[in-house]
C-alpha positions in Angstrom: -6.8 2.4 -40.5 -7.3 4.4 -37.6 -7.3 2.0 -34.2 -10.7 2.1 -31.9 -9.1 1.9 -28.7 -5.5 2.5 -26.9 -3.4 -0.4 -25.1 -4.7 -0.8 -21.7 -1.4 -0.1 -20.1 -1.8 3.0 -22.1 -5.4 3.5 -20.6 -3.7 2.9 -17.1 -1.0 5.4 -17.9 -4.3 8.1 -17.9 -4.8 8.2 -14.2 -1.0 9.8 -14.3 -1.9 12.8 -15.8 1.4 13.9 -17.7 1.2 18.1 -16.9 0.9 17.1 -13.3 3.7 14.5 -13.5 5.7 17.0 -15.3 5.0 19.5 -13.0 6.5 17.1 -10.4 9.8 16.6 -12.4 10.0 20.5 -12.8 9.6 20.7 -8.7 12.1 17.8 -7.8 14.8 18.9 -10.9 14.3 15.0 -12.0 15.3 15.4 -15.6 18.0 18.1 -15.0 21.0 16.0 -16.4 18.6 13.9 -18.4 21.0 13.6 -21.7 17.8 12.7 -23.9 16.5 10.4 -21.0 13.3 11.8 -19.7 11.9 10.7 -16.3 8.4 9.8 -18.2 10.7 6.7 -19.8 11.8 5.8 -16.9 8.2 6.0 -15.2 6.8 3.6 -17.8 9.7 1.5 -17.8 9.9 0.6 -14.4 5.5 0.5 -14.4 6.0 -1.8 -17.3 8.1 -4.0 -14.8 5.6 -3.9 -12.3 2.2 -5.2 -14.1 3.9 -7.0 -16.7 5.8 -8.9 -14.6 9.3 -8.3 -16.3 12.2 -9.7 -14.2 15.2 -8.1 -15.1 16.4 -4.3 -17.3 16.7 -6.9 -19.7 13.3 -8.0 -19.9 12.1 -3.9 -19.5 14.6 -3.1 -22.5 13.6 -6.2 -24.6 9.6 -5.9 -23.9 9.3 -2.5 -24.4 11.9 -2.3 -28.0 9.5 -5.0 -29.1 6.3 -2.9 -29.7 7.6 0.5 -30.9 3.8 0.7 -32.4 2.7 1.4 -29.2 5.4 4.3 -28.2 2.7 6.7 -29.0 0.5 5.3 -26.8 2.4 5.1 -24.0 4.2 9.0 -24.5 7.6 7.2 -25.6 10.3 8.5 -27.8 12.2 5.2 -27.9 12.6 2.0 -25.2 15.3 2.7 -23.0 18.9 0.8 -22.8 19.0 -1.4 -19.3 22.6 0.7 -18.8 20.7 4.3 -19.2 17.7 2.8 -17.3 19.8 1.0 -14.5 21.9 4.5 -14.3 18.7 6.6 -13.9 17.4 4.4 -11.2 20.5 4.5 -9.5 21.3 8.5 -9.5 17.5 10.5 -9.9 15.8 10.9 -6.5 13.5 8.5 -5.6 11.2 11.5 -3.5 9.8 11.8 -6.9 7.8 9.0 -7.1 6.2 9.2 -3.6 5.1 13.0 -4.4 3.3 10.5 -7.2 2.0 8.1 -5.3 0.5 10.8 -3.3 -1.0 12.3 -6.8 -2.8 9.2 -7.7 -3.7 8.5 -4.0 -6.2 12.0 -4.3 -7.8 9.7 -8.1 -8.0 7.0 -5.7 -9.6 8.7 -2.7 -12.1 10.5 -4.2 -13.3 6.8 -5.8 -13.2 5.5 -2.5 -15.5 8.6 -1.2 -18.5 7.5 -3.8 -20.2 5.2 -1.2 -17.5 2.4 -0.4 -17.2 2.7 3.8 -15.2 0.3 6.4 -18.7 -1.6 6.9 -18.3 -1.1 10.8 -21.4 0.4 13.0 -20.0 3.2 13.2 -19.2 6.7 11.4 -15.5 7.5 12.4 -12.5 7.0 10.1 -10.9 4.0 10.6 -7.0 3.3 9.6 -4.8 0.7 10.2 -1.0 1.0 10.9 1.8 -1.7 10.3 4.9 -2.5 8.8 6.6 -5.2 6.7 9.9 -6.3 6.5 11.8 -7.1 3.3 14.4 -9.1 3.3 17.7 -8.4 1.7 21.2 -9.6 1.2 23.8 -8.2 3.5 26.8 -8.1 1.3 24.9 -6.7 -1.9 22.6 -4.1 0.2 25.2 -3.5 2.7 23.5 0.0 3.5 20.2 -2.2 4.7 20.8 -2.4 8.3 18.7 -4.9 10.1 20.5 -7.8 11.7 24.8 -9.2 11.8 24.1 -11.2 9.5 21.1 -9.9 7.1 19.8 -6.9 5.7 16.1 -5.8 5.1 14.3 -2.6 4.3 11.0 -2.6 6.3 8.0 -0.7 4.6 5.5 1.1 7.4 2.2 1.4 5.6 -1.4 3.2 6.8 -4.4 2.2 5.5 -7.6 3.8 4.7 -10.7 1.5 5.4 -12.3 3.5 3.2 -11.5 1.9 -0.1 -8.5 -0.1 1.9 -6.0 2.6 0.4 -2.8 3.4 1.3 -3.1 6.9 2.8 0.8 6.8 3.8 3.8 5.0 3.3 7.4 5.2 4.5 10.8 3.2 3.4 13.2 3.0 6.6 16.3 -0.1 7.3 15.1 -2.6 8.8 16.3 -2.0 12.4 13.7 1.0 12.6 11.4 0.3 15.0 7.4 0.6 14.2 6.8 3.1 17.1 9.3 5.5 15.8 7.4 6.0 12.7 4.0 5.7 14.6 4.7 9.1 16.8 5.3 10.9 13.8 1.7 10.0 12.2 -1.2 12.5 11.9 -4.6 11.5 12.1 -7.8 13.8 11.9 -9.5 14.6 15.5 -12.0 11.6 16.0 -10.1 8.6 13.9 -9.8 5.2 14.7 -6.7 3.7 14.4 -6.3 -0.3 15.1 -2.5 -1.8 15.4 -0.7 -5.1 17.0 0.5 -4.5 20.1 4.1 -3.9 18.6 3.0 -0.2 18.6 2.2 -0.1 22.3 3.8 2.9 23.6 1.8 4.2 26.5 3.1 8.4 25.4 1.7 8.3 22.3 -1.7 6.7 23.6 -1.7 9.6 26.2 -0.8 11.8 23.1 -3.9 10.6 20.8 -6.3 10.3 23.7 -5.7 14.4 24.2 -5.8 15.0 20.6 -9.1 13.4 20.4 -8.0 10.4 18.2 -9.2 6.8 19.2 -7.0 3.2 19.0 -7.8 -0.3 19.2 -4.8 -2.6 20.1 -3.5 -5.8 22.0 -2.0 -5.9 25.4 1.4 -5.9 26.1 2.3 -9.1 27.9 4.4 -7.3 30.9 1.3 -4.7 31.1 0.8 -3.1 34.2 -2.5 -2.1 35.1 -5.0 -0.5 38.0 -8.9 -2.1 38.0 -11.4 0.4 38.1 -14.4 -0.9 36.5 -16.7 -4.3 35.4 -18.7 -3.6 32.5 -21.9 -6.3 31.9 -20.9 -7.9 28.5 -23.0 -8.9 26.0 -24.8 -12.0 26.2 -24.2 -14.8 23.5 -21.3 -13.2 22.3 -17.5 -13.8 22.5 -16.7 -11.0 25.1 -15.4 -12.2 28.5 -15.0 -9.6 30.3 -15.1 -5.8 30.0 -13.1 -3.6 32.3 -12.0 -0.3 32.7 -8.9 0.4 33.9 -5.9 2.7 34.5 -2.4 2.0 34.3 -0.7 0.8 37.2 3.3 2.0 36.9 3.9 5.6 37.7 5.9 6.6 34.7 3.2 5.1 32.9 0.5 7.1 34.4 2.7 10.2 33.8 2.7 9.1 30.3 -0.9 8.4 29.9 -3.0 9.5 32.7 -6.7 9.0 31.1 -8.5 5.9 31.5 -8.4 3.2 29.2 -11.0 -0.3 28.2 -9.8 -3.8 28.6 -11.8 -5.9 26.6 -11.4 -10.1 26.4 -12.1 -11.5 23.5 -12.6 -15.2 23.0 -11.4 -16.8 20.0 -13.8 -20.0 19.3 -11.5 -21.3 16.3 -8.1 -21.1 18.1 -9.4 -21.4 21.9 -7.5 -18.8 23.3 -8.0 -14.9 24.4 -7.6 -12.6 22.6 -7.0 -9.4 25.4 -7.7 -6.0 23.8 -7.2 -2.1 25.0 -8.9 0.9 23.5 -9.1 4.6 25.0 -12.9 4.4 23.4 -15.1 4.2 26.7 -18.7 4.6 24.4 -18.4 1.3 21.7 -20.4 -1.9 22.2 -17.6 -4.6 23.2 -18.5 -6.4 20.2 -17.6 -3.3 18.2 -14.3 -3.0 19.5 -13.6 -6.5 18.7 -14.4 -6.4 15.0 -12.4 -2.6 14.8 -9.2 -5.1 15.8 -10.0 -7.8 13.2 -10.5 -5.3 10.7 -7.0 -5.0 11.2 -6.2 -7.7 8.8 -7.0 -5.6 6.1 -3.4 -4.8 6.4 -2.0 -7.9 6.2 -4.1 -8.6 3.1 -2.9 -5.6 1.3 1.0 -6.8 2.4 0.2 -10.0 0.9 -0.9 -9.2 -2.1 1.5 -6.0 -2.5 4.6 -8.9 -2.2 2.6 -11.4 -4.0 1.4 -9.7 -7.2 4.2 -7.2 -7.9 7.8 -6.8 -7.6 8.8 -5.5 -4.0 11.3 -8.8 -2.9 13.2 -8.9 -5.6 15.7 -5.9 -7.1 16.9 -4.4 -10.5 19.3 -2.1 -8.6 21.0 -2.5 -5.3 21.5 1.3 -4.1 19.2 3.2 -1.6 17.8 5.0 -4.1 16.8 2.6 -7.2 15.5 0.1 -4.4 13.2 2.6 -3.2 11.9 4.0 -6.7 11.0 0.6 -7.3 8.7 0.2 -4.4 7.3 3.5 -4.9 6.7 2.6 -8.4 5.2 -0.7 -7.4 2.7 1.5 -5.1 1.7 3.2 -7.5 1.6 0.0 -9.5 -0.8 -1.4 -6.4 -3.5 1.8 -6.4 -3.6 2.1 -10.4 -4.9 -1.6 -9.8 -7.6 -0.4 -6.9 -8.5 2.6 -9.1 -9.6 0.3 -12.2 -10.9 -2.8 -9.2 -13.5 0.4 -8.2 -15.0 1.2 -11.4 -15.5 -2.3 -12.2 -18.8 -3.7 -11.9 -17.6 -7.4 -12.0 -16.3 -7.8 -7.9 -12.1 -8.8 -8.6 -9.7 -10.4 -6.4 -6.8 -8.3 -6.6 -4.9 -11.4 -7.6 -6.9 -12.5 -10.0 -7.0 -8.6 -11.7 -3.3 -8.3 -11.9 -3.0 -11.3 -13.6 -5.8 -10.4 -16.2 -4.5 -6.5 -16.3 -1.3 -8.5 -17.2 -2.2 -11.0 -20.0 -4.0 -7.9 -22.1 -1.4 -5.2 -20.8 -1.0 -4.7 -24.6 -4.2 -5.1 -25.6 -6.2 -2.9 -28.1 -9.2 -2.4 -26.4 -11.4 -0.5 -24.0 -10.7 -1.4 -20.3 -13.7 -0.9 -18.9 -15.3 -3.3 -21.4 -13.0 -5.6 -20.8 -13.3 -5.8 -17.0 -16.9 -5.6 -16.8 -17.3 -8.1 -19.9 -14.1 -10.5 -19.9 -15.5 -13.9 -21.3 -16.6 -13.3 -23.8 -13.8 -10.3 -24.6 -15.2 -7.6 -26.3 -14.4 -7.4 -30.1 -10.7 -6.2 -30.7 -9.0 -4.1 -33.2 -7.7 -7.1 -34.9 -5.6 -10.1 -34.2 -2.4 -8.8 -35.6 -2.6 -5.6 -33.4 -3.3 -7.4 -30.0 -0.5 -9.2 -29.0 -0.2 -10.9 -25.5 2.7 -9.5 -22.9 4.5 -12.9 -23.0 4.8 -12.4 -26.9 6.1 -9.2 -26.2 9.3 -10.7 -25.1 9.8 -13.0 -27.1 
């Protein structure tokens, strides 16, 4: 009997279209000493680790062996060995996977451009920028510099408003600073970019200002600074003051020349200020305020990225299989967004994972079952729909 639907792992595998991901392998020479061991396997394994939750090669070997039935499906010859996959991870470049990432980012993006928008009054692009630090053993990752006695990777992330994608990633040690990575960043002429004040670097502000990009950030607590000009704030509002200033050291001034906003924020639920600066002269204060908390967007994503996938913990403990797992748990993260935007019920990301999860194996179409989960829409039949947990049992 023929089956109606595929597995929905098998319908998330669709958004990777295989001529493009083989055209990939072709350009990065992924399966050149593959010895029957193609670098789709290893795509699905390690996917299947991701958004099934599988903790160990173990758990990938045993979950996958245990529904050959849906090989064909999922473009599989056979489940790999935890040896062959661990060995794969370990020796095929990672640079693979974020050319990937980058291929479902355009699916993603042009989602994103169907009417979703950072909700702000105005019409600039709007990203955030920030980084996260992952904490790793010292002795076991002993390539991971970061502190004497600890070692961490630290993943520097952009994100899109539009959509709250990922538009750029990067995998650096630890020890890297944020503001290295920051000056290398391109953003189109008239973006808005909104950081912490760990990326203040008074260069690259002079930098963006001439390039005609905008930024929203916090003050420095040793900032040095010129008044020029009291602004009338809004009334009723949480702005304190509005200035405009220049900045007051000379090599600073050298660096950054142009005028700059100082905007005071009150914060009613903590009782404190918070003490912004932006190179935007034109924005209502209010504006300016709500580009900055818009900044937790980023935070979120972090969150749920470490909460809902497998980024802190590692099946291999070599520069390279550590960073194909977090590009693979990326992509992981933006197959999610992709199906989260053509739903029509509203998902927590949380709270999709978890479902994506249960029916991972699941004979049945995935829109259906996003848009109608209780009660699920009929199923192939009982025997043929088995659970992820059973799968590894």
């Amino acid at each position: 009997m023929s089956v109606p639907f595929r597995a929905v792992f098998a319908q998330l595998l669709q958004f990777v279209p295989r001529d493009e991901f083989d055209a990939l392998v072709l350009k990065h020479q992924h399966d050149a000493y593959s010895k029957g061991f193609p670098s789709h396997t290893q795509f699905v394994a390690m996917l299947f680790m991701q958004l099934g939750q599988a903790h160990s090669l173990r758990e990938i070997e045993t979950g996958l062996r245990s529904i050959p039935d849906k090989f064909n499906h999922l473009g599989l010859a056979d489940a790999p060995a935890r040896s062959t996959l661990a060995y794969a991870n370990e020796h095929r470049p990672w640079q693979l996977y974020e050319d990937l990432f980058h291929l479902v980012l355009k699916t993603a993006q042009r989602l994103a451009l169907k009417g979703q928008s950072h909700g702000l009054r105005f019409k600039q692009k709007l990203f955030s920028i920030d980084a996260t630090v992952i904490d790793l053993c010292a002795e076991v990752f002993d390539w991971a510099k970061f502190q004497r006695t600890k070692g961490a990777v630290k993943l520097h992330l952009t994100l899109d408003h539009q959509g709250c994608l990922p538009c750029y990633a990067v995998i650096t040690e630890g020890r890297k600073h944020e503001v290295t990575v920051a000056r290398t960043l391109e953003f189109p002429r008239g973006s808005m970019v909104t950081m912490d004040r760990g990326y203040n670097d008074y260069a690259l502000f002079g930098r963006w200002t001439v390039r005609g990009i905008e930024f929203v950030t916090r003050e420095k607590t040793n900032a040095v600074f010129d008044f020029v000009e009291d602004r009338p704030v809004p009334e009723n509002r949480n702005i304190r003051r509005d200035w405009i200033i220049r900045l007051g050291d000379p090599k600073a001034q050298n660096d950054c020349p142009h005028r700059l906003r100082r905007v005071v924020v009150w914060l009613e639920d903590k009782e404190e200020e918070l003490v912004l600066w932006t190179n935007n002269l034109t924005l209502g204060a209010t504006t300016i305020a709500a580009i900055y908390k818009a900044r937790w967007q980023i935070e979120l994503f972090f969150k749920s990225l470490k909460q809902n996938f497998h980024v802190k913990t590692f099946v291999g403990t070599s520069a390279n299989a550590l960073k194909t797992q977090l590009w693979i748990a990326l992509i992981a993260m933006l197959l999610v967004l992709i199906v989260r935007m053509q739903a029509a019920l509203r998902w927590s990301i949380s709270n999709l994972v978890a479902f994506l999860r249960l029916h991972l194996l699941t004979l049945v179409s995935l829109p259906a079952l996003l848009d109608n989960p209780v009660p699920a829409p009929q199923l192939a039949t009982p025997a043929e729909t088995p659970l992820l947990a059973l799968a590894y049992g």
